[in-house]
C-alpha positions as CSV (number, residue, x, y, z in Angstrom):
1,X,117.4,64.7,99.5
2,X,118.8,62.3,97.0
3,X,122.7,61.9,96.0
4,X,121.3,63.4,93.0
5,X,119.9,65.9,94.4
6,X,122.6,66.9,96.6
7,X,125.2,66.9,93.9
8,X,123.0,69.2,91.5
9,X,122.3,71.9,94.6
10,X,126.1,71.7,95.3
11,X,127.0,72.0,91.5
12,X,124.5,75.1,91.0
13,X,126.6,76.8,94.3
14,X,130.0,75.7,92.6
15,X,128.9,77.6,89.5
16,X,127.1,80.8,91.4
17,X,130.3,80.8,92.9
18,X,132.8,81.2,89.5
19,X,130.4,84.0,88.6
20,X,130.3,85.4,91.5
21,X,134.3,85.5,90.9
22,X,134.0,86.4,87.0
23,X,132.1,89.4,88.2
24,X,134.4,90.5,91.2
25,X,136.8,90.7,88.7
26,X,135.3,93.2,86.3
27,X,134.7,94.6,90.0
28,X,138.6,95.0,90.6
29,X,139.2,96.3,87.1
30,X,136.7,99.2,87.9
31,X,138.2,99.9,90.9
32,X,141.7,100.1,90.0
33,X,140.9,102.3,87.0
34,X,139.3,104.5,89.7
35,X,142.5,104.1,91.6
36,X,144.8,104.7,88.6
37,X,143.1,108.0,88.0
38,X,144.0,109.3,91.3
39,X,142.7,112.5,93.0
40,X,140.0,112.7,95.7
41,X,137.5,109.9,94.0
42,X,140.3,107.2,94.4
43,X,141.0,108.2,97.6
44,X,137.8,108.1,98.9
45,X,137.2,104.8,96.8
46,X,139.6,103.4,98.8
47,X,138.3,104.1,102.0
48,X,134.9,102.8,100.6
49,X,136.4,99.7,99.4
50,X,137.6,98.9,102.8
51,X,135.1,99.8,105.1
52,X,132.5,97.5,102.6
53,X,134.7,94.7,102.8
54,X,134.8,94.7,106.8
55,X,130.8,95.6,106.5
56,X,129.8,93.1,104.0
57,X,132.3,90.3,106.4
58,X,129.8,91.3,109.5
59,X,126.8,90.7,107.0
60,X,127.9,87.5,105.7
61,X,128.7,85.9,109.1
62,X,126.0,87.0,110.7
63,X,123.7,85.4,107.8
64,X,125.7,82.5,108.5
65,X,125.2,82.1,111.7
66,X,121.5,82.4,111.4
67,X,121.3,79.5,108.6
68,X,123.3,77.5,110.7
69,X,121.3,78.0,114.0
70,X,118.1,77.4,112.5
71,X,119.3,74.3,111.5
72,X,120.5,74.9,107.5
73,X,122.9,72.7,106.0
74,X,126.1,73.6,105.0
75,X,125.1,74.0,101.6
76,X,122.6,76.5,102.6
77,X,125.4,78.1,105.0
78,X,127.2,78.8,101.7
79,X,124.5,80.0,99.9
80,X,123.7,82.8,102.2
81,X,126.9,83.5,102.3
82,X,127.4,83.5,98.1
83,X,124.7,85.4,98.1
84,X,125.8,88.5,100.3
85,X,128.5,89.1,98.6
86,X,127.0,88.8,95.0
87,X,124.7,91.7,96.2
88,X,127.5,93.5,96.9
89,X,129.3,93.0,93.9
90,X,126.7,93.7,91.9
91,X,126.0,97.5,93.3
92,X,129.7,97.8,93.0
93,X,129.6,97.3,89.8
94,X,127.0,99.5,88.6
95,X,128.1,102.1,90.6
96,X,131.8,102.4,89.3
97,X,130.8,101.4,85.9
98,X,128.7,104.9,85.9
């Protein structure tokens, strides 16, 4: 690759990655109007939230690790890793804005 190159795949990750946070926090403003409401749907959206968080952590490191032993850049490292969470994120968000 390039230097052009490389700076345009590593500018495309920087801005996959400020969406990825514009939409974690519409995420967190779901969540803690779930939370707010209290009863038996915040408290089990609580246990969800953290049991996805140590399960999506397992998935993202263990994507890692595979781009990363198969010989993937770090770029590519942070892709896979960007793009775990954005999956998550997204059925999070569909699913609390229901």
């Amino acid at each position: 690759m390039n230097p052009m190159q490389i700076w345009s795949s590593w500018l495309a990750l920087s801005v996959n990655a400020a969406r990825l946070g514009w939409e974690a926090q519409a995420v967190i403003a779901l969540r803690l109007m779930r939370l707010a409401n209290g009863g038996t749907r915040a408290q089990t959206e609580a246990q969800r939230m953290m049991t996805e968080k140590i399960a999506a952590l397992a998935e993202a490191q263990r994507g890692a690790a595979a781009v990363a032993v198969t010989g993937g850049d770090s770029r590519r490292v942070a892709k896979k890793v960007l793009g775990v969470y954005r999956k998550r994120v997204r059925a999070n968000r569909r699913r609390l804005a229901k």
